[in-house]
C-alpha positions, 0 to 999 in steps of 0.5 A: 662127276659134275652134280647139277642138283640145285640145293635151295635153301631150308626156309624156301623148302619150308615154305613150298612144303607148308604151302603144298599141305595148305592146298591138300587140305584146301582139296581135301575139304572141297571134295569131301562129298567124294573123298569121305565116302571113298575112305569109309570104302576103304576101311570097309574094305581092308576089314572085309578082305580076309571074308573075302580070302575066305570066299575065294577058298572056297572056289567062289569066283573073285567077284561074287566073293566081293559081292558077298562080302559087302552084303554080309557087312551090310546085314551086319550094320542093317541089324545094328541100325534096327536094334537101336531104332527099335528100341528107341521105339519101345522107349519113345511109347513111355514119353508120356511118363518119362516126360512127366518126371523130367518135368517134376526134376526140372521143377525140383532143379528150379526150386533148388537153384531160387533157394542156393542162389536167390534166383527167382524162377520167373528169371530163369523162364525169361532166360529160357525164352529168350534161348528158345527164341534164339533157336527158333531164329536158326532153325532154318539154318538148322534145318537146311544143314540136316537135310544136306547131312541126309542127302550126304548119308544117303549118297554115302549109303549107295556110294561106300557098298559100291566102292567097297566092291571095286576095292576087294574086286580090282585089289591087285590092279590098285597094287600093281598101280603103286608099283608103278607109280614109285618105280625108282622106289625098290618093289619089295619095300614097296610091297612091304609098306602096303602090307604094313598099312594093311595090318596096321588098319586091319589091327586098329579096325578088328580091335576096335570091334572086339573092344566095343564087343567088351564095352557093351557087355561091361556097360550092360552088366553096371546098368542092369546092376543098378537096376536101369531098364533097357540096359542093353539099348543104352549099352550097346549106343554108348559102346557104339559111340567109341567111334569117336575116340576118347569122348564117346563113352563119356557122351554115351553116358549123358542118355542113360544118366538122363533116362536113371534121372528121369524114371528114379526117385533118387539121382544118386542112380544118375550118379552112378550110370556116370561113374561107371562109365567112367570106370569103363572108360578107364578100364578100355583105355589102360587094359583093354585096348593096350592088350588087344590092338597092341603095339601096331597101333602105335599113336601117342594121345596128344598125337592123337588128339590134335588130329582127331580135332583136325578131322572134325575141323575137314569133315566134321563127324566123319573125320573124327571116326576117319582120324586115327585110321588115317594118322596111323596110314600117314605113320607107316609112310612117313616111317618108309620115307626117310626124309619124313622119318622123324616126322613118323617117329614124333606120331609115334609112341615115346619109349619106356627111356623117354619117360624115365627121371633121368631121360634127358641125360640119357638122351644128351648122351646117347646123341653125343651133345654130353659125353658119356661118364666112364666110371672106373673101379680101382682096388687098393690091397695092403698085405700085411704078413706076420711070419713070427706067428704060428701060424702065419696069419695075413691080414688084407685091407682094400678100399674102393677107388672111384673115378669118373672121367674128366669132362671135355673142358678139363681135357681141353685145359689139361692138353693146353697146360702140357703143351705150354 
């Protein structure tokens, strides 16, 4: 049978599939107005589905189930939301006096600084001027990108509560729809990576709440430990801010370090708000996450990194929450596709073997660029029987043999020797 496939060269596959990822990107930032808002939508939604199972159980009909649904997520984030403006409003009639003992840290900062480093602080005025007068020069600028940022979030406000309806709504027609767009793909493993996704968002999404749940409480207890007023406002912001992975809990700790500065006679409170954020952090990365998101959640941390920075480069600070949610979809489907396999397995965890001290060795072996070396134990008996005694005694002496196999090259010599 005659195969009339054309094979091109690897550099010419290369290049098309560099150039096509190219042009996705380029889509992907010209249409983020729509595409960000579609993907908050359906994170929103895969964690909102088992509510809606749940609705549907109890004979509600599919669509007021959805409806529900998305109301109750929106209570859930309206009350988040009023916690922290309200308290920011409590904090904000303080100004006055919090604002007086900044002035006297800043103060006492200046005088340090003329002291260890004979910096007149008219100098540091001069300096603070001039960087005032450099903002000033962008505040148009500055100004025009909050306002398109607002005009972003309210159209994101209308936009994900209703695409978050159809998704629950039309779920089984958007299945149905993957089903026959890869039609030459089997159904079953189809339906199995669709499930795979879903479990893999819904772990990463549900432990990220119960691990901020934790964090809050944590933070809480170190800050009321210290003795910082509003402990549950600064608490619960910094676990908040775990959306952004890895850098979250340290920004979340700058407020409350501040505030400690500003209202304590003594800085070593600011110290120790920033150490036991530290601490918490630490705790979150190495115990609790591990233990609840286990291992379906499965991105090893420079993996991670790079695609965090690569979503704030697309959508800013959308992208940096969007990152690991999507890196992890983009797993599973490399993981079923067996021509993107190793590209699925490279995001993936490395294995207990690859990090051991002799994990190259093994590695060599195991993909047969070394040969595997065959230890071999030999046994040499000496029986020594002394009949003319009463009664008879033996006597045995053994040593052990090792002996390792011959590499390839001494086999090959070996082989040639004898055929000469």
């Amino acid at each position: 049978m005659d195969n009339n496939s054309k094979k091109y060269p690897y550099s010419l596959d290369l290049a098309s599939s560099l150039i096509a990822t190219a042009f996705l990107l380029a889509f992907m930032y010209f249409t983020q107005s729509l595409l960000v808002p579609l993907l908050f939508s359906i994170l929103i939604s895969i964690s909102l589905f088992p509510l809606a199972r749940f609705f549907e159980r109890l004979r509600f009909g599919r669509a007021f189930a959805a409806v529900l649904s998305v109301i109750i997520a929106i209570a859930i984030i309206w009350a988040i939301g009023w916690f922290i403006v309200h308290q920011s409003i409590i904090i904000g009639k303080d100004a006055s006096s919090i604002t007086a003992k900044v002035v006297s840290v800043l103060e006492r900062a200046q005088a340090w600084v003329e002291e260890s480093f004979g910096i007149e602080r008219s100098e540091i005025m001069n300096q603070l001027r001039d960087q005032g007068n450099k903002m000033a020069s962008n505040a148009g600028s500055v100004v025009t990108a909050t306002f398109g940022s607002i005009g972003n979030m309210v159209a994101g406000v209308v936009l994900v509560p209703l695409f978050s309806f159809f998704l629950l709504y039309y779920r089984d027609f958007f299945r149905e729809f993957f089903f026959r767009a890869f039609k030459s793909v089997p159904h079953t493993k189809v339906d199995k990576t669709l499930n795979k996704i879903y479990d893999v968002v819904q772990s990463y999404l549900l432990g990220l709440i119960t691990v901020m749940g934790i964090v809050a409480v944590l933070n809480t207890v170190g800050l009321m430990a210290l003795g910082i007023d509003y402990a549950w406002f600064f608490g619960t912001l910094a676990s908040l801010l775990m959306l952004l992975p890895y850098i979250g809990i340290a920004i979340g700790s700058i407020l409350p370090a501040l505030f400690a500065l500003a209202v304590k006679d003594s800085a070593w409170y600011a110290i120790g708000v920033i150490a036991w954020f530290q601490v918490v952090q630490f705790m979150e990365g190495n115990i609790i996450t591990p233990n609840i998101v286990g291992s379906k959640v499965s991105i090893n941390p420079l993996m991670a990194i790079i695609a965090i920075l690569l979503g704030g480069m697309l959508f800013g600070l959308s992208g940096l929450i969007l990152a690991l949610p999507l890196t992890a979809t983009i797993k599973v489907l490399f993981d079923a596709i067996p021509s993107m396999e190793a590209f699925g397995f490279l995001i993936g965890e490395p294995e207990k073997e690859h990090l051991k001290r002799n994990a190259t060795q093994v590695l060599l072996m195991k993909w047969g660029v070394v040969r595997k070396p065959k230890n071999s134990k030999k046994v040499e008996v000496e029986v020594d029987v002394d009949t003319e005694a009463v009664p008879e005694t033996i006597t045995m002496k053994y040593k052990e043999i090792h002996e390792s196999e011959e590499s390839p090259k001494d086999d090959e010599d070996s082989a040639a020797n004898s055929k000469s």
